[in-house]
C-alpha positions in Angstrom: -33.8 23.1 -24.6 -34.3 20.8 -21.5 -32.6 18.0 -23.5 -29.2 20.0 -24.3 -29.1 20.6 -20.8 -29.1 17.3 -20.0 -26.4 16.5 -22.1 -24.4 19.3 -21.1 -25.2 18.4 -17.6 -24.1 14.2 -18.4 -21.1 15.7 -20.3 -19.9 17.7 -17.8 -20.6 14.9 -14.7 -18.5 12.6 -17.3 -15.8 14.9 -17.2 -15.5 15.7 -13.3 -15.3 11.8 -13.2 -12.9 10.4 -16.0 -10.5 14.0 -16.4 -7.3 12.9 -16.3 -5.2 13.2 -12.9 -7.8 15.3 -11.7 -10.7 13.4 -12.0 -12.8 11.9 -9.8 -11.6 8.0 -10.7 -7.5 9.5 -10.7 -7.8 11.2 -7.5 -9.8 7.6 -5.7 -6.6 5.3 -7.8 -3.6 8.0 -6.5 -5.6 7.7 -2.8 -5.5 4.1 -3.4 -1.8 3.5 -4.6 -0.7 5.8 -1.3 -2.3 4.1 1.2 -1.0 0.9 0.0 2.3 2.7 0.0 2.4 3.5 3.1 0.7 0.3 4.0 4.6 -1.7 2.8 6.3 1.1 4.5 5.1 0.5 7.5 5.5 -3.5 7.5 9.0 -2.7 6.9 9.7 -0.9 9.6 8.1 -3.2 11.7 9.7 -6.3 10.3 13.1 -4.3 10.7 12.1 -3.1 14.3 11.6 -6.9 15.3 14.6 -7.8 13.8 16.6 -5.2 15.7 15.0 -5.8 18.7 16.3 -9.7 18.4 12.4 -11.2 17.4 11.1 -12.7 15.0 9.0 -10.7 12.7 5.3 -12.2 12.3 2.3 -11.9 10.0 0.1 -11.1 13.1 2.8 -9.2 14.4 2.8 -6.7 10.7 -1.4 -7.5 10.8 -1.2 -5.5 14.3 1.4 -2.6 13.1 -1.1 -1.5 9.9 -4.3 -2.3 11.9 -5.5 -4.5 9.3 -6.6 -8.9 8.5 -4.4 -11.2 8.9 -5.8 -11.7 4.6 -4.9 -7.8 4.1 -1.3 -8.1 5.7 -0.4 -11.7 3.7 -1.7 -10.0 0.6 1.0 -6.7 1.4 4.1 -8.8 2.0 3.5 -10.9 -1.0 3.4 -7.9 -3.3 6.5 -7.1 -1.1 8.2 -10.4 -1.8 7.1 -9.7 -5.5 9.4 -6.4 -5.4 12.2 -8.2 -3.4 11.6 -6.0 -0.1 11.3 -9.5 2.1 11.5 -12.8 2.0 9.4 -15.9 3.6 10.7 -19.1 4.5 9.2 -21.4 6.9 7.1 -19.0 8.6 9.6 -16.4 8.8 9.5 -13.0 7.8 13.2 -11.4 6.9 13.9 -8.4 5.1 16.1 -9.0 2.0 18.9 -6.0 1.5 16.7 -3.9 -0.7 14.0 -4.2 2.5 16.8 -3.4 4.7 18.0 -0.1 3.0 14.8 1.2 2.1 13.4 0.8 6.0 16.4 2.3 6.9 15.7 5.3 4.6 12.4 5.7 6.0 13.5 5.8 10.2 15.6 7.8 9.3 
């Protein structure tokens, strides 16, 4: 008796955890790919408000606007220059036209 409970019990912890989309591990992996959404969207709107603003957009400058490392924000624009939102040459940060439109979308 006190084993089948157990493995009802283990069963049922197993499925809280691995259930698809609802799940324990889904929810934590759809937590995680927003916030590192929100993470690019916010670089981009800072790289565009420097831009606009007649300065020259920073890694310091985006480690400030998402309140993260200096490691965390280099890690963000590379997966950005990966996805052709920005581009980095010499030190410089510029938004690419796909960067551009898609930081307009989101002040607007």
């Amino acid at each position: 008796m006190l084993t089948a409970l157990m493995v009802v019990t283990a069963v049922a912890l197993v499925l809280v955890a691995f259930w698809p989309r609802r799940g324990v591990v889904a929810r934590w992996r759809a937590g995680r790919r927003f916030a590192i959404r929100v993470q690019i969207e916010d670089a981009l709107k800072q790289i565009h408000k420097c831009e606009v603003n007649g300065q020259v957009p920073t890694l310091d400058g985006v480690a400030g606007a998402l309140r993260v490392s200096t490691d965390k924000a280099a890690q963000r624009l590379a997966e950005m220059e990966e996805r052709g939102l920005v581009s980095h040459d010499r030190g410089h940060l510029r938004l690419r036209q796909r960067g551009r439109d898609l930081a307009l979308h989101l002040i607007r």
